[in-house]
Structure formats: structure tokens, C-alpha cells
C-alpha positions in Angstrom: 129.0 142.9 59.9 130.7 142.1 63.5 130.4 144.9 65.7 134.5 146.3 65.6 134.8 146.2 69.8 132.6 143.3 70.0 134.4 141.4 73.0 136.2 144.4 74.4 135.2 145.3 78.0 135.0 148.9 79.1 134.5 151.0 82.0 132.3 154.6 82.1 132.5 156.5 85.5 130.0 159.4 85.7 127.6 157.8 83.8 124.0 157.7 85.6 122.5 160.8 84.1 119.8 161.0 81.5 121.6 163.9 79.7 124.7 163.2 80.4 128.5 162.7 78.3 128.9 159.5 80.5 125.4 157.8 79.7 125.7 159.0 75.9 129.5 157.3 75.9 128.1 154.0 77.4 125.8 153.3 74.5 128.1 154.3 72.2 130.7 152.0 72.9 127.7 149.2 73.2 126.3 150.5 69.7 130.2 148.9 68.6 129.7 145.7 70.7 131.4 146.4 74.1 130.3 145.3 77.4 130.3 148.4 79.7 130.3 148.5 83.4 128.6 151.8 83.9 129.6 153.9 87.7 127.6 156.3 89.1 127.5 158.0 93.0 124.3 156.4 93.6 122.1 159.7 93.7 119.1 159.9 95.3 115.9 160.2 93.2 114.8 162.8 95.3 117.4 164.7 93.6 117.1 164.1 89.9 115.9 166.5 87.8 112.1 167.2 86.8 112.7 165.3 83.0 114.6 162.2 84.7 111.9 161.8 87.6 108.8 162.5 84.4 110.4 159.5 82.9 111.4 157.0 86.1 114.9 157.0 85.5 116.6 154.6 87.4 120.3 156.3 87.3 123.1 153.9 85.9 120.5 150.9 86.2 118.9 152.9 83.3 122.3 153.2 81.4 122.6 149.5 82.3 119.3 149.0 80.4 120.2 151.4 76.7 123.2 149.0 76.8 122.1 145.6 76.7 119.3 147.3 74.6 122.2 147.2 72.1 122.6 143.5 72.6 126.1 143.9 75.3 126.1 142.7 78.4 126.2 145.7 81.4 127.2 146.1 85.1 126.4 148.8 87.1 128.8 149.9 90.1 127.9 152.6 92.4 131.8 153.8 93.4 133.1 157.4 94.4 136.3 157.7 92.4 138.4 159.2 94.9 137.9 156.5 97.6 141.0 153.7 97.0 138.8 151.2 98.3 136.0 152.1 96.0 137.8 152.2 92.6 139.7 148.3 93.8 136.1 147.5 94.3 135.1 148.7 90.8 137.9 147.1 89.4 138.1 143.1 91.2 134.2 143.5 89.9 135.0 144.0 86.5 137.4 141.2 86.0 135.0 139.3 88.5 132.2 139.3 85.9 134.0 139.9 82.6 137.6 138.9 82.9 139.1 141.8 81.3 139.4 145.3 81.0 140.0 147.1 77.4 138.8 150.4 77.6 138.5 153.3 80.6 136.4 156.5 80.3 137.3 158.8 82.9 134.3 160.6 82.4 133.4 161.7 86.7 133.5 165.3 87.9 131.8 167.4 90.7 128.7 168.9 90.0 129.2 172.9 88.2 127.4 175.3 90.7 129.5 176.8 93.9 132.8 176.5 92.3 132.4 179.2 89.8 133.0 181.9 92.3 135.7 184.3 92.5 138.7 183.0 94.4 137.4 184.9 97.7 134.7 183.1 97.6 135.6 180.2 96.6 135.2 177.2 99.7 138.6 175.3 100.3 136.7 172.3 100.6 134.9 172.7 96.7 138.1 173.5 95.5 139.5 170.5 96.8 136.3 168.1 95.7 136.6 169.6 92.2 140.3 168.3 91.8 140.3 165.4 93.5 137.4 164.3 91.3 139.0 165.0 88.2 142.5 164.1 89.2 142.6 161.9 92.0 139.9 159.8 90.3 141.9 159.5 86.7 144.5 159.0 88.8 143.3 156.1 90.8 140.8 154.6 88.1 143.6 154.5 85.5 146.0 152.9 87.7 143.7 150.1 88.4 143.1 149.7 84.7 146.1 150.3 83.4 147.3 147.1 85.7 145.3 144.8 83.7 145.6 146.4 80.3 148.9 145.5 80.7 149.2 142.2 82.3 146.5 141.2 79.4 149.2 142.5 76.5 147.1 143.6 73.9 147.1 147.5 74.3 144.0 149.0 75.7 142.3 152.7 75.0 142.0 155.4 77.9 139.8 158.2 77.0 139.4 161.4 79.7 137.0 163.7 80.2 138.7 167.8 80.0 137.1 170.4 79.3 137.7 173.5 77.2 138.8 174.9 80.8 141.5 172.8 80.4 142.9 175.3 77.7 142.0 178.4 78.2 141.7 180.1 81.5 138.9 181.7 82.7 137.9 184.3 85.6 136.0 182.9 88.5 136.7 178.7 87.0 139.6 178.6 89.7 139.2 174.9 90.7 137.8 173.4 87.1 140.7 175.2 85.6 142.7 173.9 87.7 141.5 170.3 87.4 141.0 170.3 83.7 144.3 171.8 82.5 145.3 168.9 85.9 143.8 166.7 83.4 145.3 167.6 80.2 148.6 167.5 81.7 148.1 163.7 83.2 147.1 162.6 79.6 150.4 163.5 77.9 152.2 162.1 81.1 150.3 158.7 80.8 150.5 158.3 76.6 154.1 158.8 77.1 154.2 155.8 79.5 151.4 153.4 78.6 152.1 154.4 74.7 154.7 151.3 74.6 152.1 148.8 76.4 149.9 150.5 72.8 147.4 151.6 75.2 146.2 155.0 73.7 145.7 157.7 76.2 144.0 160.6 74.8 141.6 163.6 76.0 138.4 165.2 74.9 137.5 168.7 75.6 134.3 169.7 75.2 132.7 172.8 75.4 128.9 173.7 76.2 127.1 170.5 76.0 123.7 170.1 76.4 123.5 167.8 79.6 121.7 168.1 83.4 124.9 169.8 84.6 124.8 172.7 82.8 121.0 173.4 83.8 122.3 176.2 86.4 123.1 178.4 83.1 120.3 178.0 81.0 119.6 181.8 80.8 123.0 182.1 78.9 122.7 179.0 76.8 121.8 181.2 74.0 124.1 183.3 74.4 127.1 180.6 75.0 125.4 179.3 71.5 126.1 182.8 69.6 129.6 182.8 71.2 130.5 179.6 68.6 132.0 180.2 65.4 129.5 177.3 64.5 126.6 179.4 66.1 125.3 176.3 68.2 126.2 174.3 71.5 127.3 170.3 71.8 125.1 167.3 72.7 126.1 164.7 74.8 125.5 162.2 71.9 128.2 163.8 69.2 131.0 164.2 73.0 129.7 159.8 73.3 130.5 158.8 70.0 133.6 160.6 69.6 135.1 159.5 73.1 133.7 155.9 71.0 135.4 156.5 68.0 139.1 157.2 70.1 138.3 153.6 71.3 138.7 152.2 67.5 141.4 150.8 65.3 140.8 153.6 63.2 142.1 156.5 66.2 144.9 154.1 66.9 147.6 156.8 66.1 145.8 159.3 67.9 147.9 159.4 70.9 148.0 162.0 73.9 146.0 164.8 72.7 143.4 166.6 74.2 141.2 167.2 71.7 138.5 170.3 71.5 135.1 169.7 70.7 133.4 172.9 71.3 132.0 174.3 68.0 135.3 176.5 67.6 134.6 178.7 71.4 138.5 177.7 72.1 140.6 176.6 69.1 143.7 176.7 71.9 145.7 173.3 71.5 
């Protein structure tokens, strides 16, 4: 049986982590045949965590390696999404090598630690990294897509990373708030205008996920856990193949939500 997005191109930003939504999305899309160029800020291995250092995890060279383990072909692009220059670079290199772009997770966003502060002690320059990285870098990534989605004419899927702080607010979240309800609000804005091009623009918004970034709250993971209707946190696998699944013919009429995936913490629409 052909894999259903076998010849489909797509791009993962955010995707150099071990345990991580953007490495987990990468292989899913390969496990349905697509080439992925995976993006990463080019970390330093000094700073990886203890389990990716145990294992001699290469960042997104690793990702690069799970995907063509899937039999696709991979490109690995070390861009900061809110530099112009960098996303045009990401871009020109994707057509450069595959000649087409079909699919954009915009997956990127600043590492959780001094931004969930109260607003007196929030920095004005975290607060501005934490937007810019979620908006600015959806902004700029899907524009360069979205160019060649179109001039190809046969539709495309854009899938964005929220958050459940992107429904609900929450004390001391000031700036991821503000970027993921930022986020939300973009998607709706951009299925309303790349809807008649039938490039599906939709959201996922997940809650606690088990992934490196949320290592800083591991003494309240059970806790966040008992706080779930469903009694149990995400895994960046089941947050991957659903953001691969809005990629399909079968999501094609899902258009410009911003869908929860939390284990029922926020049912907020």
C-alpha cells in the first residue's frame, strides 16, 4: 500500500530534540512517505540534556536519521525563525533540494523557564523572545511557504504549534499567553485567506506533554497528571501523529481550529 503523502515535501521547525513535539512530528509525517526538512537552533551539545548526551544525539542530524530510517529523504537546516534572512534561507533550500513545499509545521518556541514569572518580574527582553518566536516565526515561516503552496496550485497543509495557554489564561504565563492565544488568532486569520488556495491551516494545542522542555516541572508532573479528567499527561508521539494526521486527505475539512489535546485539563474552544 503507497504511503498517502508519499511525494509531499514538508517542513518541521523546532525539531532537534530527543523528546520533543517537533522530532516526534518529523517521523510521523515520514512514517506516511514525506520528505521532511527538519530546523533546529543548532544547540550546543554541551547543553543537551543527561538522556540525549547518554545516547549521542546529534540534534536534527538525528531527526534527519529516524526519517530516512522510514525510507524518505531528509534535510536538516539550522535557522532561527525570527531572522528574515534565515527563514528565505530555509526556504530557497527546500525548493533547492526538493522542488516543492506541501506541508509547514510551525512547531518552534522559546525555551519554558524565566518566562513564567509574575509580570514584575518578568524581563522585557523574554517577553519579547517568547512572541516573536511564536508569532514572528509563524508569521515569517508561513509566508515563505505559503508563496510556493500557492504558485504550485494544489493546496498545501499548515499545522501550528499553540498550547492550551492559548485558551485559557493563566497567572504568571504573561508572554506564552500572549503568544499562544497570538497564535490561535493567526490560524483563523490565515484559514480564512489560504482556505481558497485549499491550503488547510489549523492549530494543535497541547497540554502537558512529556518532552525535554518541560523538565524544569517535573516535581509537579504528577500532580499536572491528577489535574486530567483522563488522569495522565501527553507524549510527544500521540501531539506527532495527530499534527500528521491534519496533514491527510482524511482532515481535509478540518479547517482553522485550534484543536486541544490535553487529556480534558482545558476543554475551552
Amino acid at each position: 500500500m503507497e504511503k498517502e503523502l508519499k511525494g509531499k515535501v514538508a517542513i518541521v521547525t523546532g525539531a532537534g530534540r530527543l523528546r520533543g513535539i517537533g522530532r516526534a512530528a518529523a517521523v510521523a509525517l515520514a512514517k506516511l512517505g514525506a520528505d521532511v526538512v527538519v530546523t533546529g537552533t543548532g544547540r550546543k551539545p554541551e547543553n543537551y540534556p543527561d538522556d540525549e548526551k547518554a545516547v549521542g544525539w546529534k540534534d536534527i542530524e538525528s531527526v534527519a536519521d529516524l526519517v530516512r530510517a522510514e525510507g524518505s529523504r531528509a534535510l536538516t537546516i539550522v535557522a532561527d525563525v525570527t531572522n528574515q534572512d534565515h527563514v528565505k534561507n530555509m526556504i530557497d533550500k527546500t525548493i533547492k533540494e526538493f522542488g516543492r513545499i506541501d506541508i509547514l509545521i510551525n512547531n518552534a518556541a522559546y525555551a519554558r523557564a524565566e518566562d513564567r514569572v509574575p509580570i514584575l518580574d518578568l524581563d522585557e527582553n523574554v517577553f519579547q523572545k517568547v512572541v516573536d518566536i511564536k508569532l514572528t516565526g509563524t508569521f515569517l515561516c508561513t509566508k515563505g511557504a505559503a508563496e510556493h503552496m500557492i504558485k504550485q496550485g494544489d493546496g498545501g497543509k499548515i499545522v501550528n504549534i499553540s498550547s492550551t495557554a492559548g485558551k485559557k489564561g493563566q497567572a504568571n504565563f504573561l508572554a506564552y499567553n500572549a503568544g499562544n492565544f497570538g497564535v490561535v488568532g493567526m490560524t483563523q486569520s490565515l484559514a480564512r485567506e489560504l482556505g481558497p488556495h485549499n491550503i488547510n491551516v489549523n492549530a494543535v494545542c497541547p497540554g502537558a506533554v512529556d518532552t525535554s522542555r518541560m523538565d524544569v516541572v517535573r516535581d509537579d508532573w504528577d500532580k499536572m497528571a491528577a489535574a486530567t479528567p483522563i488522569g495522565r499527561n501527553g507524549t510527544d508521539k500521540e501531539v506527532g501523529d495527530f499534527c500528521a494526521y491534519l496533514c491527510t486527505e482524511a482532515a481535509s475539512w478540518i479547517h482553522g481550529q485550534s484543536i486541544n489535546q490535553n487529556g480534558g485539563s482545558v476543554m475551552e474552544h
